[in-house]
N, C-alpha and C positions, 0 to 999 in steps of 0.2 A: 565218675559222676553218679553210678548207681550206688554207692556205698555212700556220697554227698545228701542224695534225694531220699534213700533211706532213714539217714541220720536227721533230714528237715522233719522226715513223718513221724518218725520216735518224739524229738521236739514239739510239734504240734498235739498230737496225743498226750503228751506231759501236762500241756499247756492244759490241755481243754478237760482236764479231770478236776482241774484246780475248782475248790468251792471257791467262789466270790467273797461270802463272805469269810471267811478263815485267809485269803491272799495275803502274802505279803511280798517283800520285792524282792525273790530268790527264786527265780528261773533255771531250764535245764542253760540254757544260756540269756546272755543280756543282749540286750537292744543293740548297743552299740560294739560289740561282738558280730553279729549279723551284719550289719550295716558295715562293720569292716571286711565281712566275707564277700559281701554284693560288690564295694567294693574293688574287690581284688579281682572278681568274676569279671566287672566292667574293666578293668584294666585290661585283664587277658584279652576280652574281645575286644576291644581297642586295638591291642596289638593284634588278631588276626584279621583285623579291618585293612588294617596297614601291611601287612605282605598280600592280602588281598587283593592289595589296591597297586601291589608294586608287580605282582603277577600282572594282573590287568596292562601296566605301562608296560612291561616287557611282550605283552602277546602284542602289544598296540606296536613294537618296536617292532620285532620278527616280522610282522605282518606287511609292514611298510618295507621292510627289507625285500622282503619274497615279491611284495608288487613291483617294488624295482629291479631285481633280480628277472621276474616275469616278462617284464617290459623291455630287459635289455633281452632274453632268452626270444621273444618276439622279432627282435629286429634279427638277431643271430639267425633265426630259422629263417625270414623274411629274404637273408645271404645266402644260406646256403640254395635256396628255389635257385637265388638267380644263376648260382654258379652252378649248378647242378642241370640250366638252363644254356648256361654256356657250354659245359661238356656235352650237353647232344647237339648244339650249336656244331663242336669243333668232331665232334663225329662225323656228323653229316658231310664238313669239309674235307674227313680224311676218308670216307666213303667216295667221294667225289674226284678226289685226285688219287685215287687208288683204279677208280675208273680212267681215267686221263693214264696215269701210270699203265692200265692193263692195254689200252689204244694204243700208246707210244712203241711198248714192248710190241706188240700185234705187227706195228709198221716196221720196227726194225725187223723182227724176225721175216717177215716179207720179202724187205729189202734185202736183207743179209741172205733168206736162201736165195734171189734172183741172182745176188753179185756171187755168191759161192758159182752158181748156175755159169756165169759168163767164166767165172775166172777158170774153173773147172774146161769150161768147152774151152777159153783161149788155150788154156796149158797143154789138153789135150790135141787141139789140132790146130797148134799155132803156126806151124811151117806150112801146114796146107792151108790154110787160111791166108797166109803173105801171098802165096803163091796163086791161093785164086784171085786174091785182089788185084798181085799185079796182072796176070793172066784176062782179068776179067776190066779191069781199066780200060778204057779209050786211052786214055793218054797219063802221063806221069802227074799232071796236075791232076788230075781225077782217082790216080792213087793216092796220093798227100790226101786229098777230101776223106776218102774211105778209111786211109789209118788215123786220119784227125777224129773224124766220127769215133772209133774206138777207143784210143786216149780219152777224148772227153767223156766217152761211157765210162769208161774206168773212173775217171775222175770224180764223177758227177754220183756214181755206187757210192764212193769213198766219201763225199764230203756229204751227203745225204745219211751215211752208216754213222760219219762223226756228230752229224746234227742231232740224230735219232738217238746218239749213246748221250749227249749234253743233256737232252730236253730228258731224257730217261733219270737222267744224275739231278736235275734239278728237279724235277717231281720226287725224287726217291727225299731231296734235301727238305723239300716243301711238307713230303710227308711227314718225315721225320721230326720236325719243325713241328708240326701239330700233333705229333704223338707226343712230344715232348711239354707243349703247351697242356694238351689233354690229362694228361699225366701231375703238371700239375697242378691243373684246376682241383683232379681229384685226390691227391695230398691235401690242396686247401679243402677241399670240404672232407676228407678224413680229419684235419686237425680242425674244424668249425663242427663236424660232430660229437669230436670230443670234447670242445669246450660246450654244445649244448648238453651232453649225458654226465657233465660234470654242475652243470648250473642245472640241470634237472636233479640230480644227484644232491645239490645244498639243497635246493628249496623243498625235495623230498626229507632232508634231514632237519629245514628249518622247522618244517609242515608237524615235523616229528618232537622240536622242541617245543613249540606251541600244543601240541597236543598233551605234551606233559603238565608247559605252565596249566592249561583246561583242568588234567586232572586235578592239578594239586589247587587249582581253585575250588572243586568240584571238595575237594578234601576239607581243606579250609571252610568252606561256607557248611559244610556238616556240622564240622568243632563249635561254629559261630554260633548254629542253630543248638547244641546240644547247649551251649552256655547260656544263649538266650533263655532256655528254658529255664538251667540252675538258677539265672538270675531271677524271671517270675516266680520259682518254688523259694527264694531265697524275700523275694518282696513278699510274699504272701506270710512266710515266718516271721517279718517283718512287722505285717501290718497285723497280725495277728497277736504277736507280743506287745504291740502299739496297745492292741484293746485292749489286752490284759491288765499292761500299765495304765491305762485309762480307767479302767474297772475296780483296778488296784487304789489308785486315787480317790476315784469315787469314793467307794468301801470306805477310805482311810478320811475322809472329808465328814463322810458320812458319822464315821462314830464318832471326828473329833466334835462336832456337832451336837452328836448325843450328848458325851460326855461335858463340852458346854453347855447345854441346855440343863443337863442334869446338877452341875454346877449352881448354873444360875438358877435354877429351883430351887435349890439346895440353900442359894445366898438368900431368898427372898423371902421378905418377911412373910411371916402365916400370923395369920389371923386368927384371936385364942377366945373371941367372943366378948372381951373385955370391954368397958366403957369406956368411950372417947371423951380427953379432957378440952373444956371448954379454951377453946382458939385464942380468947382475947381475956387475958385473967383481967380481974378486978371490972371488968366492963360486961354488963351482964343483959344490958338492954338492945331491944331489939327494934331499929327503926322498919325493918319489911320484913312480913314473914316469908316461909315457904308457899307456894299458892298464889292463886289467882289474886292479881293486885292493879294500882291506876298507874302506870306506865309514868315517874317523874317526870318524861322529859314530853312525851306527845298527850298526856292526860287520859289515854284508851287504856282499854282491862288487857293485862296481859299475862304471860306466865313469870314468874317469879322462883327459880329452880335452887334457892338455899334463902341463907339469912343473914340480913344486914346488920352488923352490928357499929356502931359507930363509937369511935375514940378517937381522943387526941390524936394530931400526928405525931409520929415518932414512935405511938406507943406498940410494943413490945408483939409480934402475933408469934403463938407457939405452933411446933405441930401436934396434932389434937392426937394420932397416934405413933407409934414405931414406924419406921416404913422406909422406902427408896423413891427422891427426887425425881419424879420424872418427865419435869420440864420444867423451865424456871426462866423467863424471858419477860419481852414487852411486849405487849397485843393492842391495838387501837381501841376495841370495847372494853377489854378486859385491865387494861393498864399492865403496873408489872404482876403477874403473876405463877403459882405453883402448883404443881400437882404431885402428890407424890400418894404412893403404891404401897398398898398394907398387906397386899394379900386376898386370895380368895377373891380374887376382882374387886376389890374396893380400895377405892380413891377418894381422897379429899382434895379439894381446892379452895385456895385462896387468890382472893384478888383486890386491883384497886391499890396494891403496896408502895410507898413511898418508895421503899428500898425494899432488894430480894437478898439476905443473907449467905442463902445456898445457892446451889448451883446442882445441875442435870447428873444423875448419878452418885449423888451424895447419899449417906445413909443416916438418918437422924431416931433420935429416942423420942417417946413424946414427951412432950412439955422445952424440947429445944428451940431457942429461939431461932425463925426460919427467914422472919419478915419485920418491916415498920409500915403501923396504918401511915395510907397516904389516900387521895382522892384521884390516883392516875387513872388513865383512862375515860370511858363514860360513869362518870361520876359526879354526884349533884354538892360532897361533903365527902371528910374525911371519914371513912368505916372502912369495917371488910364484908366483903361478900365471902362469904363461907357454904361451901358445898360439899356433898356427900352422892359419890356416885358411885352403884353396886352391877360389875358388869355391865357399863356402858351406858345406863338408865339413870336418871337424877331421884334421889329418893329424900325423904322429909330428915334433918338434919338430926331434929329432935330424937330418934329413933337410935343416935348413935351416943349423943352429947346430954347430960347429965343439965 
């Protein structure tokens, strides 16, 4: 771009040395040159408009992703509280039958030393023990009482030992049962923590895609802006060659101008001081002079700005010098009539003409026939009115005409 921005300045400097007058249409480059560069500038930004804008739709995607990714990461942690709620739940239970277990155990060991106690004291003096019973009886029914009494001691050690070892086996099952449950609630939340540090793990890597799309927008809208610029240094080369060519025109307007003007100097008759021949050959009278005269038509003094001469219609009106037509029409006061341009600002007019010969732009000799007397217009009688006008002023005829 700086080697682009450089090459506009060289350009413009080119431009702006150029005299005005000496231009002509040869620039360091042309209009539509630039204008195909701006162009192509606008193109490119165009296109980085559009990855711009597809950046954008992909942060817009990712982002929608990770919210629901989020959301489900939400309820996942939202399971794990509970189950992780549950294991000190199922702690608590195996705290609790571990206590029941450590009571159970307490009772048999009790029991068990007491029945070792008896069985030890029968074994050891079990023949003197028969011997005091039967010795110590009142009667044989009352020995059966006292050995019954011992049998059901015995019995009663023994099925309280078997109760004691059951209820021991079924707490040990209960425990185990809930060590086993505990166990694995916390499998389940080892494998619900790994699918959270795995959805924590995407959205950490989405967080990380999106931060790339950010850059490379961040990148993008630099290019956009550096281009924007080339394209303003590229309008301004534009609008500046625009003057040129404007300036260029002008100039070239200007001297075609001249060189017409100079032209039509050049074509137009000049005035050599010579004597103007009489308008109306062979007709030599004059019914109204130049000057103050009685108005035909209302009888008051009016001005009278040439000379009346009157003749036949039809008859013949010449132009009184050299010169160029320049008007030749019908006029309501004037009827048809002509002006035509000698030079040096001086004009002759005729008017009042039956018929106009010439036309607007013609060039005649003197003594060409231009006109025929007629009485068109405000006119009282066939004549002509004959005028002489020097730079815009009516002056006395006679001054010209012989």
């Amino acid at each position: 771009m700086k080697r682009f921005l450089f090459g506009s300045v060289c350009i413009l400097a080119l431009a702006c040395v150029i005299v005005v007058s000496d231009m002509v249409p040869l620039y360091a480059t042309s209009i539509q040159e630039e204008e195909s560069k701006k162009q192509e500038l606008e193109n490119n930004l165009e296109d980085i408009e559009g990855v711009i804008s597809n950046l954008e739709q992909y942060i817009d995607d990712e982002e929608a992703y990770i919210n629901q990714v989020d959301a489900e990461l939400t309820v996942l942690t939202d399971g794990i509280y509970d189950l992780q709620d549950q294991v000190k739940a199922k702690k608590k239970e195996i705290k609790a039958k571990k206590k029941e277990i450590k009571a159970a155990q307490a009772d048999i060991d009790v029991q068990y030393e007491s029945m070792k106690k008896r069985i030890q004291f029968m074994f050891e003096n079990g023949d003197a023990m028969y011997s005091q019973m039967i010795l110590g009886s009142e009667n044989v029914s009352d020995f059966l009482n006292r050995a019954e009494y011992i049998n059901e001691l015995t019995t009663y050690d023994r099925e309280q030992l078997t109760k004691l070892q059951k209820a021991k086996k079924k707490l040990n099952k209960q425990k185990k049962k809930l060590e086993n449950e505990q166990a694995s609630l916390e499998q389940l939340i080892a494998d619900e923590e790994k699918k959270r540090l795995d959805m924590e793990t995407l959205i950490a890597n989405k967080k990380e895609v999106v931060d790339g799309y950010t850059a490379d927008i961040s990148e993008q809208e630099a290019a956009a802006l550096e281009i924007q610029a080339e394209i303003e240094a590229q309008e301004a080369i534009i609008a500046e060659l625009v003057e040129l060519e404007r300036k260029r025109k002008e100039e070239e307007e200007r001297r075609r101008q001249e060189a017409l003007q100079q032209q039509q100097n050049a074509n137009l008759p000049q005035y050599d001081g010579g004597q103007f021949l009489w308008p109306v050959p062979g007709y030599y009278r004059i019914s109204s002079e130049y000057g103050t005269r009685s108005d035909p038509f209302t009888g008051l003094s009016a001005w009278h700005n040439g000379l009346d001469i009157p003749a036949p219609e039809g008859t013949p009106i010449i132009a009184a010098y050299s010169g160029e037509v320049i008007w030749a029409y019908h006029s309501s006061s004037a009827g048809n009539w002509i002006g035509i341009d000698h030079g040096d600002g001086i004009v002759t007019i005729y008017m009042h003409a039956s018929k106009l010969l010439v036309s607007e732009g013609d060039r005649v000799n003197a003594g060409d026939t231009i006109a025929l007397v007629g009485t068109t217009g405000r006119s009282t009688g066939n004549h002509l009115h004959f005028t002489v006008r020097v730079n815009g002023v009516d002056e006395n005829p006679h001054n010209y005409v012989g």
